[in-house]
C-alpha positions in Angstrom: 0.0 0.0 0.0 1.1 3.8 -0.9 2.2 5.9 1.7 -0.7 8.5 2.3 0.5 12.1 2.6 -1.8 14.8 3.2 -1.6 18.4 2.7 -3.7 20.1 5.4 -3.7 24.0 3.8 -5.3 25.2 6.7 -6.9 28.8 6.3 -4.5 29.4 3.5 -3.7 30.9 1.3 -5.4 34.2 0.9 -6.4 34.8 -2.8 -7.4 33.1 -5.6 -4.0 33.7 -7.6 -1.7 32.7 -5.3 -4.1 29.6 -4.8 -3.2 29.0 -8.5 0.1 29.7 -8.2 0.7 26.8 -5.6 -1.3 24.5 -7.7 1.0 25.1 -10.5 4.1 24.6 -9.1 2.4 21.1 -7.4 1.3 19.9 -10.6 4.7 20.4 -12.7 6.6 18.6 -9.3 4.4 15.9 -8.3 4.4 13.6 -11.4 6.6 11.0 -10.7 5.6 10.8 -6.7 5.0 7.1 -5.6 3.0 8.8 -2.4 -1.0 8.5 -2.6 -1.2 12.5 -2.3 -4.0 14.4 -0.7 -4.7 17.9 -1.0 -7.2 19.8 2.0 -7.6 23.2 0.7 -10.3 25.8 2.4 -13.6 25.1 1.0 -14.0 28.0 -1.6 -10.3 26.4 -3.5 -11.6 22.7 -3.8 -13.5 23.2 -7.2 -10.0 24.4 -8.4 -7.7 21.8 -6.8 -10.8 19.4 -8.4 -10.1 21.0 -11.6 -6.1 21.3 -11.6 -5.1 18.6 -10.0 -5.6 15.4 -12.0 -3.2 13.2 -10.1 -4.1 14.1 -6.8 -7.2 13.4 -4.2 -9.3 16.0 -2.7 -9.6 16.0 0.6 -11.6 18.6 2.9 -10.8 20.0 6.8 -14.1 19.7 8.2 -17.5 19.2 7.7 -20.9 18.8 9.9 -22.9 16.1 10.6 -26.3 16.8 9.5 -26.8 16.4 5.7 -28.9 20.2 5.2 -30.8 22.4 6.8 -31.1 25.5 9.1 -27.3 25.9 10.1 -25.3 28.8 9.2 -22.3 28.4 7.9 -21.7 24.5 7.9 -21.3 22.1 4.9 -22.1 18.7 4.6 -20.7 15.4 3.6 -22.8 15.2 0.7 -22.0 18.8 -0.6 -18.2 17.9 -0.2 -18.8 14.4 -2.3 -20.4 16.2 -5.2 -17.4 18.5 -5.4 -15.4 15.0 -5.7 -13.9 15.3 -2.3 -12.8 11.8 -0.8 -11.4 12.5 2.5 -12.2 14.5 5.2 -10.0 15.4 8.5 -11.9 15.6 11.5 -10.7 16.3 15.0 -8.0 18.3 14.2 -6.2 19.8 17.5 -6.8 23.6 16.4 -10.4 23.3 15.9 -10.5 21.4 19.4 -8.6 24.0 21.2 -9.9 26.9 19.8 -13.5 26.4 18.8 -14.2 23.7 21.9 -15.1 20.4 19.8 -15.9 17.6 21.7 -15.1 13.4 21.0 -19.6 13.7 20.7 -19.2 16.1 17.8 -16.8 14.5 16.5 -18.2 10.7 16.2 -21.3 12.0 14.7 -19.3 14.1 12.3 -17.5 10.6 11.2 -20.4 8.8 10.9 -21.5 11.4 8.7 -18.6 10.9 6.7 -18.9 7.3 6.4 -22.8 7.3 5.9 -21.3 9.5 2.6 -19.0 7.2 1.1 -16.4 9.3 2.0 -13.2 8.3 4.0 -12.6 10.3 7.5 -8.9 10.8 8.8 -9.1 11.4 12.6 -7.4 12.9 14.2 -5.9 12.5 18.2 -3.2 13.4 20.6 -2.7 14.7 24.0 -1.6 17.6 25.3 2.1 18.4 26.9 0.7 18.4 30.4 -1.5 15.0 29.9 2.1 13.7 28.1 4.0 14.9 31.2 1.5 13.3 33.6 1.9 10.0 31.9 -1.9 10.3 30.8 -1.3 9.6 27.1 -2.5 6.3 26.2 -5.9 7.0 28.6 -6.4 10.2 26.6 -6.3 8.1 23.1 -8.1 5.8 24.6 -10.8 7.4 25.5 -11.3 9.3 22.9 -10.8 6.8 19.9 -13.7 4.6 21.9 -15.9 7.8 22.0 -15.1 8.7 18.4 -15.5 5.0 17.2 -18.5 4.2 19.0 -21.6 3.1 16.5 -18.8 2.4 13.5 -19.7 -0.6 11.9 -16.8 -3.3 11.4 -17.2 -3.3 8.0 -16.4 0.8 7.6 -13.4 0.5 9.2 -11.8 -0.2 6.3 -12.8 3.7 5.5 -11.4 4.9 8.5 -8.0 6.6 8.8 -6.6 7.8 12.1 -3.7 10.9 12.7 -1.8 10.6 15.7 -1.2 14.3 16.5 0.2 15.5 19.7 -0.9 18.5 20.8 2.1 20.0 22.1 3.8 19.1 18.3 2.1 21.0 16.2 3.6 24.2 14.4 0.8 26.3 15.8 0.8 25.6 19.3 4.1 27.9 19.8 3.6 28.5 23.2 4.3 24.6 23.9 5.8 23.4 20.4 7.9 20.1 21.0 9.1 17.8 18.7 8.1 14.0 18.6 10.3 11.6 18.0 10.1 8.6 15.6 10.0 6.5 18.0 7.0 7.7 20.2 5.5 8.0 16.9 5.8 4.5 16.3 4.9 3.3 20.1 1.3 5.3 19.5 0.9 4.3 15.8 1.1 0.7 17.6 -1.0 1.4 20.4 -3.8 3.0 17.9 -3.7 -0.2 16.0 -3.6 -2.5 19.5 -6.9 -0.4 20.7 -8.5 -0.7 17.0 -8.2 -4.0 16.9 -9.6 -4.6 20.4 -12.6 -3.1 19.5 -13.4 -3.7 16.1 -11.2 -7.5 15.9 -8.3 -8.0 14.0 -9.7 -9.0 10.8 -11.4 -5.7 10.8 -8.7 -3.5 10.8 -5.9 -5.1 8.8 -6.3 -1.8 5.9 -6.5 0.7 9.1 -3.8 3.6 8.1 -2.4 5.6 11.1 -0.6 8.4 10.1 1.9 11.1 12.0 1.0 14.3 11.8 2.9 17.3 14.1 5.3 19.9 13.1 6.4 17.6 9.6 8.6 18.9 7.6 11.6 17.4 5.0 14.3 17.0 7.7 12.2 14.8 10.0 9.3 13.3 7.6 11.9 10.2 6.6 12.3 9.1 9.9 8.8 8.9 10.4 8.0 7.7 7.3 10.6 4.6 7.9 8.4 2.9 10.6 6.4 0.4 8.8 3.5 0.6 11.3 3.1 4.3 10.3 1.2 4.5 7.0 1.6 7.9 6.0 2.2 11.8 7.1 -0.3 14.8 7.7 1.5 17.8 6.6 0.6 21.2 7.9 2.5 24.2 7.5 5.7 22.3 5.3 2.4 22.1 2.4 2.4 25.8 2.0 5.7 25.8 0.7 5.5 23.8 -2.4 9.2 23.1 -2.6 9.2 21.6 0.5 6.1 19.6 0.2 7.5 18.0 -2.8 10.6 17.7 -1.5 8.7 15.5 1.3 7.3 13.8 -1.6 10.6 13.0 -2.9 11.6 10.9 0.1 9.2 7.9 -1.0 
């Protein structure tokens, strides 16, 4: 199976043209990639990563659990699948931390996802002060059984999960730390132990866990060498195209 790399754009970049621009240089440099490559652009780009990028999959950041109706603002699974999105992050650590979602919000947003067609990366990690008070594996824990709960064996096979710490992403500068490849690898384990606990081990024997925290082309090898880590979610190294293909390179 490819290594899955995902480009998590985040609430970049600011204009349409420089959206182009980045798209350009992606699609003359990603060619010959052996990497199963996934682009999450904001919502208003993904008609023209849809468009541009042939060799790619569209992927989205978010989305809400209901399929229509009276809420502002939110999109559904179904709108994202008739713009030819196939993955969707959910969980991710920023919108935790500042806009207060729960593991319940969460888990119905997945099984939203799933009820779609579409394939969910979720995402999990503790904070530094739950790491340093050796509360790691009961935070995963508990929230990849909260997450998980009502998922059918059968869609795990959909599923994807992001190990991402907390106190290792880019944006959390107060805190930042880096992970090393082998705590990756002990919770890319652990994630795969606890799957299979719940779901058996037939179940999950296609589960991908990838690494996502503060990635970038001088430490994405040694992450991507542990076998029992499937693939990379790239923040802030995917806004500079040279270095996201240069990430890219190493597979």
């Amino acid at each position: 199976m490819k290594k899955l790399i995902v480009a998590n754009w985040k609430c970049n970049p600011t204009s349409l043209k420089e959206a182009q621009k980045m798209l350009l240089q992606l699609r003359s440099g990603i060619k010959k990639t052996k990497a199963e490559v996934v682009i999450c652009p904001p919502f208003c780009y993904l008609p023209l990563v849809s468009y541009k990028m042939l060799n790619v999959k569209l992927g989205a950041q978010n989305c809400f659990w209901e399929q229509n109706g009276p809420f502002t603002g939110e999109i559904s699974a179904q709108m994202l699948k008739d713009l030819a999105v196939q993955y969707v992050i959910l969980g991710h650590s920023e919108r935790i931390m500042i806009l207060g979602e729960t593991n319940a919000m969460i888990a119905k947003k997945v099984k939203a996802v799933l009820n779609s067609g579409l394939m969910p990366i979720i995402c999990v990690g503790e904070t530094l002060e739950e790491k340093e008070q050796g509360k790691t594996f009961q935070v995963i824990e508990k929230a990849l059984r909260e997450i998980l709960q009502g998922i059918k064996k059968q869609q795990m096979e959909k599923v994807i999960i992001a190990y991402e710490p907390l106190w290792a992403i880019s944006t959390n500068q107060n805190n930042h730390k880096n992970c090393s490849p082998d705590d990756a690898l002990t919770m890319a384990l652990y994630i795969k132990k606890l799957a299979s606990e719940i779901f058996g081990k037939k179940a999950i024997q296609t589960l991908r866990v990838l690494y996502g925290g503060s990635v970038n082309v001088k430490n994405a090898l040694y992450y991507l060498n542990q076998d029992a880590i499937s693939g990379l979610l790239v923040g802030g190294a995917s806004l500079n195209i040279k270095e996201f293909l240069g990430i890219l390179s190493l597979i």
